[in-house]
N, C-alpha and C positions, 0 to 999 in steps of 0.2 A: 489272309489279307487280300481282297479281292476289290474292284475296281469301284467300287461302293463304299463312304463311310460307314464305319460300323458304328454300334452304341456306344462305346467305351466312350469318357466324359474325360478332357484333362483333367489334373488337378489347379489348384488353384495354381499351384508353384512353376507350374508345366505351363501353363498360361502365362505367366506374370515371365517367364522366361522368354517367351515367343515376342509377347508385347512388347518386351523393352530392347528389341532388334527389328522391331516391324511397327511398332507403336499401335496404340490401341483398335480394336477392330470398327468399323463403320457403320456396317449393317449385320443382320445375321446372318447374308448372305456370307461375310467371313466368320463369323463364331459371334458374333453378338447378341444380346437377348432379342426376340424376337418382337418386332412392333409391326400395328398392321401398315404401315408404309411398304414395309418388304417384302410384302406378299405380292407389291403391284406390280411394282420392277423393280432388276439387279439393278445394281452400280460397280464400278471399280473393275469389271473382270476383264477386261483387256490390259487396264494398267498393274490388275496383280498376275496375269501370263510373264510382262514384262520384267517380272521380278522374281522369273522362274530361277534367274544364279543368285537370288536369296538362300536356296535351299539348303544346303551344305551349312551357311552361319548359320541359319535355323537348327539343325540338326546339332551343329556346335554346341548352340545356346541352351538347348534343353541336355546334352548330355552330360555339359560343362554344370547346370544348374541339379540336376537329380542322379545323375551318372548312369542313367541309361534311358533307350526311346521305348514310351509305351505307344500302345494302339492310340491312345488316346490322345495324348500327345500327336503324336504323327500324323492324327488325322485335324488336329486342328491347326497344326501347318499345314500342313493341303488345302485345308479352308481359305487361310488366309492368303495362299501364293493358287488357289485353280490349278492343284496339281494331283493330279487322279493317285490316289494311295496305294494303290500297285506298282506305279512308277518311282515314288518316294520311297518304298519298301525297298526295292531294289538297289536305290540309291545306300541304302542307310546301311542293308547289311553287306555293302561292297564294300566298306574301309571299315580295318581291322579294331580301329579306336573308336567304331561304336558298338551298342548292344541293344539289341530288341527282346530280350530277353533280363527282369528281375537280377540288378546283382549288388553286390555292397560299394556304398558311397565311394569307397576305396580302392583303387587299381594300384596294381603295383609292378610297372615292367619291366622285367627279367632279361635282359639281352641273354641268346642263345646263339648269335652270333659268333663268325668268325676268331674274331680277336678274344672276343670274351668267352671261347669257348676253349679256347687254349691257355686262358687265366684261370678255370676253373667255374665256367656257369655252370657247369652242371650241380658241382658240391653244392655250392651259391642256393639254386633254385629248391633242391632239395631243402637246405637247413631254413630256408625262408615261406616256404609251405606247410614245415611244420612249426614254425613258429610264429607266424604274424597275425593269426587269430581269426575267427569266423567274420569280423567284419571289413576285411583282405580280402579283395578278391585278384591271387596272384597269376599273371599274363606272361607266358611263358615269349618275347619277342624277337622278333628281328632286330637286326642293328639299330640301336639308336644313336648310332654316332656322338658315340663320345671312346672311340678305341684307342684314345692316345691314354686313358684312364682304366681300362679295362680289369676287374669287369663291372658291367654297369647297369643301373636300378633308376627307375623312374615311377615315382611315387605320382596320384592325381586324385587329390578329394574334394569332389565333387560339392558345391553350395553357391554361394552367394556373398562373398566371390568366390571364383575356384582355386584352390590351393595347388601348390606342387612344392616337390623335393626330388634333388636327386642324390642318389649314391656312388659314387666314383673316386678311386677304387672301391667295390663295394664290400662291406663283411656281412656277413648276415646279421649282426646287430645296428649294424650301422642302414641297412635297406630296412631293419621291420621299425626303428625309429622314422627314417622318411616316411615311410606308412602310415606309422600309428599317430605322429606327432610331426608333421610335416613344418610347422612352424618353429617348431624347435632343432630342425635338421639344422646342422652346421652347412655355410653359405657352401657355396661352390667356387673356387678358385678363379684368381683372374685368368680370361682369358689369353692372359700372355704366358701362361703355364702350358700351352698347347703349342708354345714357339718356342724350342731352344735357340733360336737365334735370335731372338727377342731384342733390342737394342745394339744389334751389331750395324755396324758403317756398310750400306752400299745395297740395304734393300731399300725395294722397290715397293711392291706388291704390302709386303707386311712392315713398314716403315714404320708408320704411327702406334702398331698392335701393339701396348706393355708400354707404349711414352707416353697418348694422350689418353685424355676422363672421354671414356668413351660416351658419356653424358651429357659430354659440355662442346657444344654449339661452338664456344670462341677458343675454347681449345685447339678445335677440330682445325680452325679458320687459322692460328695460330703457327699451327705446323702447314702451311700448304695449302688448306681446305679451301675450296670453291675457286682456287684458279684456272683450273682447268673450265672450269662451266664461264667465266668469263675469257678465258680462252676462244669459247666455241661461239659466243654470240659475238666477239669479233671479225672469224671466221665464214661467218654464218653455216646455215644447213648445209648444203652442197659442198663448202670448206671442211666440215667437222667429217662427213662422210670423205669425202677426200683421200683425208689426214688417215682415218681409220682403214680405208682400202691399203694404201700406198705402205702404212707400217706392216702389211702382211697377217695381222691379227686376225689367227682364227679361233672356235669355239672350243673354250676348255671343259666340256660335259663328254667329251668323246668322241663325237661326229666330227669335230674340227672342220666347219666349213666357214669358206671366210667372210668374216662380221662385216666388214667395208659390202660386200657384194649383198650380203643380207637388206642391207640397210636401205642399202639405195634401191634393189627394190622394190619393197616394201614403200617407200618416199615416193617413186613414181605413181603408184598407184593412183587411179582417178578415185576410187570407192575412197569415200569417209565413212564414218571418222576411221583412223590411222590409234591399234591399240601398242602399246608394252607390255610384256611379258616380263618378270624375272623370273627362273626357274630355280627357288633354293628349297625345293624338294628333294635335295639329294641324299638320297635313301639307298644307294649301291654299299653293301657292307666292307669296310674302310674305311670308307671317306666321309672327312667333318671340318675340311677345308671353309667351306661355304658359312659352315656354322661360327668356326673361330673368326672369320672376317665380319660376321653380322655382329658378333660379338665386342669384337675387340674395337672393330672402327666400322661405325656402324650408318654414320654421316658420308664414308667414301662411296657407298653403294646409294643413296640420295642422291648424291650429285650423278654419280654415273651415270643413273637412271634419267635425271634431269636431262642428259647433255643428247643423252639416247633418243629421247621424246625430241627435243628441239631437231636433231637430226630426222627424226621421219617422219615429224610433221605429228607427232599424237599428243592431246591435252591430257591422256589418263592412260597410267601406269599401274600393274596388278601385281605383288608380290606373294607367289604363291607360298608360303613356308611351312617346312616340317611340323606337324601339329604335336611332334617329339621334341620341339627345342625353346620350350616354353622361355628360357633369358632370351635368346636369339630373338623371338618373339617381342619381348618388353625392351629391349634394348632398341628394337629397329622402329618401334610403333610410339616409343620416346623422340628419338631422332626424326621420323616424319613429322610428329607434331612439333616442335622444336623448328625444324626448317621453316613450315606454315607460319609458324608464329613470327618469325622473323622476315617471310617476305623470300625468302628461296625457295617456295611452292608458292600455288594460289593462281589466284587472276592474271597476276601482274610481274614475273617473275624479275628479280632485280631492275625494275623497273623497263623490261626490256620487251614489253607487250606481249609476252609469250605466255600460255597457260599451260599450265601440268600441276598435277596431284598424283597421288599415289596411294592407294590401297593394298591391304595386308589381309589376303584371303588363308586360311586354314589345310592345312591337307589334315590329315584325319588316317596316316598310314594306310598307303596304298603306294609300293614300289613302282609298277605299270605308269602311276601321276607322272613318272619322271620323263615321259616322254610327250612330245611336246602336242600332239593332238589328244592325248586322252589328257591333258593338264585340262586342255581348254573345254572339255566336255566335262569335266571336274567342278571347274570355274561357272558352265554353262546352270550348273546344275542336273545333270544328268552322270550315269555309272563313267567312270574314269575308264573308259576303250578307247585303241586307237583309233581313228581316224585313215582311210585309206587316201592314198595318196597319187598323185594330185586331186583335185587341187593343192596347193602349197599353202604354208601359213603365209605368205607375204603377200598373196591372193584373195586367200578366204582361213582365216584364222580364227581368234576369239568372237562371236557374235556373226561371223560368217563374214568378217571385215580382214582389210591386210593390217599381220600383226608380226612385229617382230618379237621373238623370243630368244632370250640368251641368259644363262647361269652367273650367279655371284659372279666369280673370279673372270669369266670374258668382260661383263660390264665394270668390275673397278680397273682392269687392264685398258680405260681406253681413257683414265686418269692420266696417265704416263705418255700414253702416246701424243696427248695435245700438251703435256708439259713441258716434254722434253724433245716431241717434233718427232715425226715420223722417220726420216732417218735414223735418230739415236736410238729409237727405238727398235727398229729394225738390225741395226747391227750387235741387238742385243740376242745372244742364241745361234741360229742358223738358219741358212737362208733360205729354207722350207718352214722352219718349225723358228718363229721369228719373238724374241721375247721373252721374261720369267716366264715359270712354271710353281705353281705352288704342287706340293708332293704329300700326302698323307699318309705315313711311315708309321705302321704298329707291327703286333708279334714281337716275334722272340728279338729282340733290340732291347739297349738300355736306357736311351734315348727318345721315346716314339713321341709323335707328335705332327707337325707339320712343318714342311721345310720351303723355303725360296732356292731356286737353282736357276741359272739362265741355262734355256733349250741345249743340248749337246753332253749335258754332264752323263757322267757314266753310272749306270744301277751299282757300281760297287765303291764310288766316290759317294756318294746319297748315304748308301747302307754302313757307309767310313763313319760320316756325322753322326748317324744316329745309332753307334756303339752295336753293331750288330753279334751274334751268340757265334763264335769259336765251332761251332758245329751244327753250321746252317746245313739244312737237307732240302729248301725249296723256296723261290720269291716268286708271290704272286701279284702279277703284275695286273692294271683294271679293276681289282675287285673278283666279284664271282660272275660277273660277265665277262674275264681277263683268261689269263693264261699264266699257266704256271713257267718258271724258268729254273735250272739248274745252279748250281755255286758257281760253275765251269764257266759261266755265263756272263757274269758280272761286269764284264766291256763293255754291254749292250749299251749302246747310246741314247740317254732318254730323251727322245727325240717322235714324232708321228710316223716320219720313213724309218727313223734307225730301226724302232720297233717293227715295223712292218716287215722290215729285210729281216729280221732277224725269227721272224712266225708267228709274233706275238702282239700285243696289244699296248699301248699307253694308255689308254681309257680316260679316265677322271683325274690320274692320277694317283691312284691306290697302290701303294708298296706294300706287302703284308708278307713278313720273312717270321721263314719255321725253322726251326732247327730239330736235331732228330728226335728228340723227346717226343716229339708232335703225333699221334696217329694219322699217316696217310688218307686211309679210307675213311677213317671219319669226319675229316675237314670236308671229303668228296662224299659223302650221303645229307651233311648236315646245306651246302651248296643247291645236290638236288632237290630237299627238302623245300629249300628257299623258294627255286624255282617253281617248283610246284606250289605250293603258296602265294607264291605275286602271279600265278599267271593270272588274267584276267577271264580264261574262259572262251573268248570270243573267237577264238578263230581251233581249229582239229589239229593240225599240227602243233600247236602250244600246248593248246589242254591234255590232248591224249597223252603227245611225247613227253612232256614233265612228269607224268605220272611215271611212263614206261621204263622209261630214264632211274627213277627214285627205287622202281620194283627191281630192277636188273643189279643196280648197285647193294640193293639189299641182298642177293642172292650170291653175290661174288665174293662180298664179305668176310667172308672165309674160307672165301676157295682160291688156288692162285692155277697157274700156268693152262696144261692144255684142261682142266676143270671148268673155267673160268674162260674158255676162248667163245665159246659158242654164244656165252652174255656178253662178252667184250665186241663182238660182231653185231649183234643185236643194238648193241649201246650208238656204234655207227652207224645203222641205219637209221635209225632215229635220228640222231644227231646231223645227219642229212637232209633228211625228212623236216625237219625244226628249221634248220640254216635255209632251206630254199622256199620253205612255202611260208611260213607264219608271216604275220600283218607285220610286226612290228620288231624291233633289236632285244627284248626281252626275248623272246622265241629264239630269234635267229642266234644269241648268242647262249642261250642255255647251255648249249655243248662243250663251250670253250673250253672250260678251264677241266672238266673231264676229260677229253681227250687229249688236251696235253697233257695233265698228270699220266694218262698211259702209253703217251709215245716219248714225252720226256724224260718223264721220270721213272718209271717201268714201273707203275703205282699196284699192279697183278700179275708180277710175274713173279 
């Protein structure tokens, strides 16, 4: 694929897929048949540049429609968006959920993950490779966040419309049916099955999850819904942001920087337009917090977003979401149409002259998305790399505009803070770390799922709720950008400082506890594996050291003590090398959670 259209001819289906996301073509200068008008002069090619963050749904479109991208195809998206097929190429085979290469209508993906790799993905992958038939084509993947279900299968066949099923827990009859016969897969459980706390007195965050029809508009309104957004046009801009500094609320992706200072700004800025961001790419293996809220109360993050835009001055909002969580997907794209219709989107919002919408862009599995300048190079329509920095997104963000970006659960948290007023909410937690926390709790537990805590509770109060195994051997805390922690340990305060005093990380939010059954070294190869897999490539210290990192652990595998020192030295170096120079927190934190497994936990001696 070289910088030139080639011969290759869509097909018709490959066409009519593009068409009905781009509408018909104009001239042949996009793909039309050719008449002698167009011989004289273009038309259109500035306004189809402008439609260069078309490309990704185009990409969608045709793989959602055929289940993978040909030459042909590809180059007649390029046509229609003036995007040189070199460029596009790049684009298509950076996320893991497409194919440029011939495959069956049918994918079917296999969590090899973490949590599901301790339920048994491996048997899993096996008995479902040899049974799901030559028109399977079985995707050995990364988390798909669904671990409170572990283990877990994500079926997608490919037509007009495009099907899905999932398997959770999965059996290997139960994953080659979502396959073979996706429409006959039995539903997927309410998302309040992901809450053990589900209807208890005195949440916050997960209040409505398991009470109201996460469907229904007046339900939503019924329990609470949109007070706060009229809250905030009382208060106005300047008040809502206020409210939001003054309650202490920082970002719960893991940066934890605080959302009031973001905001405001972002709001000063002279440049227009002024964009939103929500970031429910969260793809960190653990965590599916973000998924069970788009799920379950799928209206609270509508409003959120609403009150967001009013506060920083932006008409149009981008919700980036997992292209692995297909209900999450129909749930929130139900709820946006829903608000529209009713008059809480649009022109004219509660009749309060204020304009906001909100679109629901794809990711297409790509971990790297999760950080917030390669989201917007994503979005942009170009490869998912960070962004060096500064400039800042509140400066020069989506479109090259100040944009604010923040994750599901920081934007339904500032629900509460204009409901209950910045004080109350602030004395909720601690006075660094101010507020719930929602916690996503799998592994060896009896209980996993997702918890509500206010800031201060301790890892071994959390790991109380959710029945933990009698012969815990390790909690890892973050995810696999986290850090492992001992049984010994369990005081640690979950908190941003406590953990920090204590060496380790809060991250997302990810608890994921093992007990001794569990192999060591192989939770720590299948980690670096990860890493090496999401790197993005673009910077030497990521690329190289992922690798170096994954060769070293292979080699110690079965060597312990002074056998095994010379790679353990090696593994530090790197893992310095990683933490100081790479672009972005994928790099910097690859090391974590290996090096505390071997200063922790003594994971090779």
């Amino acid at each position: 694929m070289d910088l030139h259209f080639g011969d290759s001819r869509p097909t018709d289906d490959e066409r009519a897929a593009v068409d009905a996301l781009l509408g018909p073509p104009e001239s042949s200068w996009e793909g039309a048949d050719r008449s002698e008008a167009d011989l004289r002069w273009a038309r259109g090619g500035r306004e189809a540049r402008d439609r260069r963050d078309l490309l990704l749904p185009g990409l969608h479109a045709i793989n959602d429609r055929i289940g993978w991208i040909s030459e042909g195809a590809l180059g007649y998206l390029c046509r229609r968006l003036t995007v040189p097929p070199a460029e596009a190429y790049g684009v298509a085979t950076f996320y893991a959920m497409f194919s440029v290469g011939p495959r069956p209508a049918t994918v079917l993906h296999v969590c090899t993950d973490l949590a599901c790799t301790v339920a048994g993905a491996s048997a899993l992958c096996a008995g479902v490779e040899a049974g799901a038939g030559p028109g399977v084509h079985v995707e050995r993947s990364p988390c798909l966040g669904l671990c409170e279900r572990a283990p877990a299968a994500l079926a997608i066949r490919a037509g007009d419309p495009v099907r899905t099923a999932v398997a959770a827990p999965a059996t290997v009859e139960a994953a080659v049916l979502a396959a073979t016969a996706p429409d006959s897969a039995p539903e997927e459980p309410p998302a309040a099955t992901a809450v053990p706390q589900a209807g208890q007195d005195g949440l916050v965050l997960l209040k409505r999850v398991g009470v109201v029809d996460p469907a229904s508009l007046d339900d939503y309104r019924a329990n609470g819904g949109y007070t706060a957004l009229r809250h905030a046009f009382a208060l106005g801009p300047a008040g809502v942001i206020r409210e939001v500094t003054d309650s202490g609320l920082v970002g719960r992706g893991g940066a934890a920087f605080p959302t009031g200072r973001k905001w405001q700004a972002t709001a000063s800025q002279p440049d227009h337009p002024h964009y939103l961001v929500c970031n429910a790419d969260e793809s960190e293996p653990g965590t599916f917090k973000d998924r069970v809220l788009m799920e379950g109360d799928p209206y609270s993050l509508v409003e959120a977003m609403t009150i967001a835009a009013y506060a920083i001055g932006a008409r149009q909002g981008l919700v980036y979401l997992r292209g692995e969580y297909p209900r999450a997907t129909r749930r929130l794209r139900h709820a946006i149409d829903q608000a529209r219709a009713r008059g809480f989107l649009g022109e004219d919002v509660l009749g309060q002259g204020f304009a906001f919408d909100i679109e629901i862009r794809r990711g297409a599995g790509a971990y790297i998305c999760g950080e917030e300048t390669a989201l917007f190079n994503s979005i942009e329509g170009y490869r998912g790399e960070p962004r060096s920095k500064p400039p800042f997104p509140v400066e020069k963000g989506l479109f090259g505009k100040p944009t604010v970006e923040n994750n599901v659960e920081t934007l339904v948290n500032v629900l509460p803070v204009l409901t209950m007023g910045a004080p109350a909410y602030a004395a909720i937690g601690t006075a660094k770390s101010t507020g719930p926390k929602l916690f996503c709790v799998s592994g060896s537990v009896a209980r996993p799922g997702v918890y509500e805590l206010p800031f201060g509770a301790t890892l071994g109060e959390l790991l109380h709720l959710a029945g933990v195994h009698d012969s815990l051997r390790a909690v890892l805390l973050g995810g696999a950008a986290g850090g492992f922690v001992r049984p010994d340990e369990l005081g640690i305060p979950l908190t941003f400082e406590g953990t920090r005093e204590a060496g380790t990380t809060l991250g997302s939010g990810v608890v994921m506890a093992f007990d001794d059954t569990v192999p060591l070294p192989r939770l720590l190869l299948r980690i670096a594996q990860f890493f090496r897999d999401e790197s993005c490539g673009q910077c030497v210290p990521c690329r190289v050291g992922t690798v170096r990192q994954e060769e070293a652990l292979h080699r110690i595998a079965a060597r312990t003590g002074a056998d095994a020192a010379a790679d353990v030295a090696l593994l530090r170096e790197v893992g310095r090398a990683m933490r100081d120079a790479s672009i972005c927190g994928l790099g910097q934190t690859a090391w974590n959670a290996v090096e505390s497994a071997i200063d922790r936990l003594g994971a090779y001696e």
